[in-house]
N, CA, C and O atoms as CSV, one atom per row, in Angstrom:
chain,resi,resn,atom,element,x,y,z
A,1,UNK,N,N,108.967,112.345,102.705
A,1,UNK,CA,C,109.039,110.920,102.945
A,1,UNK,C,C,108.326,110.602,104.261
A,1,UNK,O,O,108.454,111.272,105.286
A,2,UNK,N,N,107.709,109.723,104.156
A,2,UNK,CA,C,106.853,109.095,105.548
A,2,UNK,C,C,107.303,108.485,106.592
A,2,UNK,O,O,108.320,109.153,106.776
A,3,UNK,N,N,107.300,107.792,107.327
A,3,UNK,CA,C,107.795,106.911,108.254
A,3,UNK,C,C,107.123,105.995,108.466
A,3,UNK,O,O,105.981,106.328,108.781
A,4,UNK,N,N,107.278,105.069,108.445
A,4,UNK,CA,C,106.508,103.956,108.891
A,4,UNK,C,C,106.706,103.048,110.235
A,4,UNK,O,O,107.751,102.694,110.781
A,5,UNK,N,N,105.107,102.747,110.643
A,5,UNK,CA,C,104.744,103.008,111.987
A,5,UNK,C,C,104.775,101.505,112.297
A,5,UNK,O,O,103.887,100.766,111.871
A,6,UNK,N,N,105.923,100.999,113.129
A,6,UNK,CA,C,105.792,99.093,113.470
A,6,UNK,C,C,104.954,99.121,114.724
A,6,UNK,O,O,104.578,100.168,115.251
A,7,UNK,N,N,104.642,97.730,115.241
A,7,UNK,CA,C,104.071,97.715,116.669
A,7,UNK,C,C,104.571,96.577,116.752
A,7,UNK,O,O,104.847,95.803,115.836
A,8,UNK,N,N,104.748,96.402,118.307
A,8,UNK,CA,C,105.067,95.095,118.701
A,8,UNK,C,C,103.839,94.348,119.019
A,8,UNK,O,O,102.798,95.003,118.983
A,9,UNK,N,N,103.739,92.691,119.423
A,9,UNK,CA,C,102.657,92.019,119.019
A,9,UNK,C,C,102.268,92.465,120.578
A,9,UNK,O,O,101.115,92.872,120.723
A,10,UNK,N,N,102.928,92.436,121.489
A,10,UNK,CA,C,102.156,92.883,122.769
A,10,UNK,C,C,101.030,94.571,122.102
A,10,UNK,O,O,99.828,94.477,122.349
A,11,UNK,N,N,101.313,95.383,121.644
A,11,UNK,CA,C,100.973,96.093,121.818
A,11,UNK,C,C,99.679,96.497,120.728
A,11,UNK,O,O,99.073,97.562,120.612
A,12,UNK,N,N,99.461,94.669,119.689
A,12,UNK,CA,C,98.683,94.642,118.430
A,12,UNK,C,C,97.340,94.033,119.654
A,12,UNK,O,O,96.148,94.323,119.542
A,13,UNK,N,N,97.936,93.157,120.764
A,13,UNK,CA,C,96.717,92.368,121.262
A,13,UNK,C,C,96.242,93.510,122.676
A,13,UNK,O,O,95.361,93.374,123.526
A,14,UNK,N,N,97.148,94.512,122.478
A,14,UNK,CA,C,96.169,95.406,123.389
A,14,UNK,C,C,95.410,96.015,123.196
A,14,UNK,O,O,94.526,96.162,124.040
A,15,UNK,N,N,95.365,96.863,121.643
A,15,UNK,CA,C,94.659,97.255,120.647
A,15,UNK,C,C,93.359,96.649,120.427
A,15,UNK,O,O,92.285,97.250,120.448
A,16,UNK,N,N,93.583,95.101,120.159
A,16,UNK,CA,C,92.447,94.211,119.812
A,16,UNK,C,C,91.906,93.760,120.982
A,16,UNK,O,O,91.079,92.849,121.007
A,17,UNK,N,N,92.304,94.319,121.940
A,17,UNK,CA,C,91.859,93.179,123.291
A,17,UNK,C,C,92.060,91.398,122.634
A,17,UNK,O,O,91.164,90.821,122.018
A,18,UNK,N,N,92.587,91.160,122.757
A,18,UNK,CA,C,93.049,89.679,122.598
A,18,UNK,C,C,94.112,89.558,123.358
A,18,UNK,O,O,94.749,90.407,123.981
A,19,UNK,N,N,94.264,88.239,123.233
A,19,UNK,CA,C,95.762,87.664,124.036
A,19,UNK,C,C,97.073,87.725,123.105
A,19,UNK,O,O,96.981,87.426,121.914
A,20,UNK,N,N,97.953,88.010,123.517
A,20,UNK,CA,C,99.017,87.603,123.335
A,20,UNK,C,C,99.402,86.659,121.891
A,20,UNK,O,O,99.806,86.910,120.756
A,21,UNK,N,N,98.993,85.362,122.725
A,21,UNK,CA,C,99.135,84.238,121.475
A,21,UNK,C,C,98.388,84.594,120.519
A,21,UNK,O,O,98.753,84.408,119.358
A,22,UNK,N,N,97.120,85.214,120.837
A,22,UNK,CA,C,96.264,85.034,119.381
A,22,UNK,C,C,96.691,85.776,118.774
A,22,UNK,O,O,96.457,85.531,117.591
A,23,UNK,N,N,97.250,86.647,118.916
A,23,UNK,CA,C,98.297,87.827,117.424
A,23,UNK,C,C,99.183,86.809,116.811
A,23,UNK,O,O,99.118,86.562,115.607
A,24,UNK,N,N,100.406,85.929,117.996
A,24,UNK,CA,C,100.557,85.174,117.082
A,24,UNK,C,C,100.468,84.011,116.657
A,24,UNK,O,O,101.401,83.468,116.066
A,25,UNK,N,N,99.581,83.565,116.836
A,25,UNK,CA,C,98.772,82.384,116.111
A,25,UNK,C,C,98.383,83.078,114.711
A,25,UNK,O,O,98.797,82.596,113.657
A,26,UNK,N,N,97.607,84.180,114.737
A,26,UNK,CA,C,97.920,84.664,113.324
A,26,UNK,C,C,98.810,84.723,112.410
A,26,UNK,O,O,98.687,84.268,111.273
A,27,UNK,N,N,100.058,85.469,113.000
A,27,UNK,CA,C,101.329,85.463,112.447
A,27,UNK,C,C,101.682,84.355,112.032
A,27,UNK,O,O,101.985,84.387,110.840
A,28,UNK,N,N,101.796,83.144,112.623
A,28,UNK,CA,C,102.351,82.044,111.714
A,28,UNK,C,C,101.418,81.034,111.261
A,28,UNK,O,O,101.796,79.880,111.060
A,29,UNK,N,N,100.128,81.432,111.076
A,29,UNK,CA,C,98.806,81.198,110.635
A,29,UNK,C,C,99.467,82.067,108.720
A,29,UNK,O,O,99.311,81.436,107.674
A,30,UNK,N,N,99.879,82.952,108.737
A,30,UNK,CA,C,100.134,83.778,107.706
A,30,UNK,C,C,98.887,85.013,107.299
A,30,UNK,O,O,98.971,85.911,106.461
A,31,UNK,N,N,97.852,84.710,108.134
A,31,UNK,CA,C,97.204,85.835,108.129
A,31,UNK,C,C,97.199,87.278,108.211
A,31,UNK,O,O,96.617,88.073,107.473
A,32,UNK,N,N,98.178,87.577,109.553
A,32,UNK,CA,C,98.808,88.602,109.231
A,32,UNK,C,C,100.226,88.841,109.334
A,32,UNK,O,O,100.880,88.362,110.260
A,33,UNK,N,N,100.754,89.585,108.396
A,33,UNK,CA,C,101.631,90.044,108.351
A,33,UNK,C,C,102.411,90.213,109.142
A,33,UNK,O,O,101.804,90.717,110.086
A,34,UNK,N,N,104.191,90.040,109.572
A,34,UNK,CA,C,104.932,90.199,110.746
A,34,UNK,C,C,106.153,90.262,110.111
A,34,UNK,O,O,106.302,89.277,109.388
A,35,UNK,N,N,107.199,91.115,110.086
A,35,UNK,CA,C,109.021,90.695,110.046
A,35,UNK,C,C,109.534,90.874,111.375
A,35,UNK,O,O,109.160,91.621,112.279
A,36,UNK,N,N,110.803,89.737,111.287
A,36,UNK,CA,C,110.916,89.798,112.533
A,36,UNK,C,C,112.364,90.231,112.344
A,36,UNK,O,O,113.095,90.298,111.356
A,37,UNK,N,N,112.570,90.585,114.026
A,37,UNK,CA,C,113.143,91.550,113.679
A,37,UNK,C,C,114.416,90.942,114.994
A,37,UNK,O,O,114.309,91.196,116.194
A,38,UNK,N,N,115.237,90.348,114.537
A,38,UNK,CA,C,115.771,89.362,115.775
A,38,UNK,C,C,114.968,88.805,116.552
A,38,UNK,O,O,114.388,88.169,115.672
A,39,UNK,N,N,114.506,88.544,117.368
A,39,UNK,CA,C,113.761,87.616,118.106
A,39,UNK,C,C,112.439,88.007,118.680
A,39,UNK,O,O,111.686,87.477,119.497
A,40,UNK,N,N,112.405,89.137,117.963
A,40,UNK,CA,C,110.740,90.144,117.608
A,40,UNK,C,C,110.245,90.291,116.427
A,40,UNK,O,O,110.749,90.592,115.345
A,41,UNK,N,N,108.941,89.982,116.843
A,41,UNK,CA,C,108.275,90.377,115.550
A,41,UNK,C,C,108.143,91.673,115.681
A,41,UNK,O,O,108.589,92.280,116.654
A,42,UNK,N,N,107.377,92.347,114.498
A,42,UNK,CA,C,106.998,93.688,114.402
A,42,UNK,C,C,106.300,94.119,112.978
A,42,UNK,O,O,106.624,93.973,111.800
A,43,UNK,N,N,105.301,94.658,113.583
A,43,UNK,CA,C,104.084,94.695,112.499
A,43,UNK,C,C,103.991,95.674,112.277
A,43,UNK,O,O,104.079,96.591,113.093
A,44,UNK,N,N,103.702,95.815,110.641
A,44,UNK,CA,C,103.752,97.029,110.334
A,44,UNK,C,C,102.014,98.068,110.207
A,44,UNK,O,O,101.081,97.615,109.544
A,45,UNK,N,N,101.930,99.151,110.809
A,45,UNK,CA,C,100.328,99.979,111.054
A,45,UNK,C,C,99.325,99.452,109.421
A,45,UNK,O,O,98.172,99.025,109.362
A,46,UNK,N,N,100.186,99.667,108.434
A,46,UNK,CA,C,99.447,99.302,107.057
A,46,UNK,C,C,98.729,97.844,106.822
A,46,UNK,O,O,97.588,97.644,106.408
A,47,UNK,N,N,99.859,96.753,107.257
A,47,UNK,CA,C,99.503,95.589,107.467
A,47,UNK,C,C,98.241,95.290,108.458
A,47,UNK,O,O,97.329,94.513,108.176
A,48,UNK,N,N,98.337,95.985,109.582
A,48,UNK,CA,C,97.307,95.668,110.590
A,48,UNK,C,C,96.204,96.064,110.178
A,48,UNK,O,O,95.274,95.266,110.057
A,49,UNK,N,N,96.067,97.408,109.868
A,49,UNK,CA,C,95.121,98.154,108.785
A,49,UNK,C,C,94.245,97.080,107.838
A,49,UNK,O,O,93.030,96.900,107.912
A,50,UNK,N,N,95.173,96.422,106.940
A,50,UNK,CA,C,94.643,95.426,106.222
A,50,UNK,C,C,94.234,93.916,106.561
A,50,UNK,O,O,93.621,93.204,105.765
A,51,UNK,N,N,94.494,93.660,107.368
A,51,UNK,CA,C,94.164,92.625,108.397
A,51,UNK,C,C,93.120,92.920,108.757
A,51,UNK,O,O,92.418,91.994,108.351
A,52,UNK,N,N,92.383,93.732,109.359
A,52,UNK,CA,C,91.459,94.256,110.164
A,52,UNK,C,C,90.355,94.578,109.498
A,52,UNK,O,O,89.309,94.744,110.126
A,53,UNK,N,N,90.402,94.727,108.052
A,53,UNK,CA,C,89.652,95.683,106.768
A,53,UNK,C,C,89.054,94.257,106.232
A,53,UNK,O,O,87.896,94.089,105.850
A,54,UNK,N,N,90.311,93.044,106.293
A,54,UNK,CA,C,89.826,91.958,105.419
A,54,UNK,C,C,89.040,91.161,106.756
A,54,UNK,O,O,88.559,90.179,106.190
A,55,UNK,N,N,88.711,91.071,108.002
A,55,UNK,CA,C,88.327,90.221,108.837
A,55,UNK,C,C,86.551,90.874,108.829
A,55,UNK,O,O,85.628,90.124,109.148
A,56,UNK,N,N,86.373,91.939,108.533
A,56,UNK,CA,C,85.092,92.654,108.329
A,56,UNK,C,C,84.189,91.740,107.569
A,56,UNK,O,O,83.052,92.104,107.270
C-alpha cells in the first residue's frame, strides 16, 4: 500500500515560486485541487502533478 504525499499551500508556492495567494486563488478558482483539512488546505502530490501537466 502507498502513502500518499499532501503539501501545504505554503509549501505548493515555494515549489512554483509564486505567492502565497496565487495557490489559492487557484484553489477556489477550482483549478486545482485542495481538501481542507480544518482550517488548512492540503494538496494532494497527484493533484499537483495534474495541475501542472494540464497548465503545459
Amino acid at each position: 500500500m502507498t502513502e500518499e504525499q499532501y503539501y501545504s499551500i505554503e509549501e505548493v508556492a515555494k515549489m512554483l515560486k509564486v505567492a502565497y495567494l496565487t495557490v489559492y486563488r487557484w484553489i477556489r478558482s477550482g483549478k486545482l485541487t485542495a481538501y481542507k483539512a480544518g482550517k488548512q488546505y492540503r494538496i494532494k502530490k497527484e493533484d499537483l502533478d495534474n495541475f501542472l501537466n494540464n497548465k503545459k
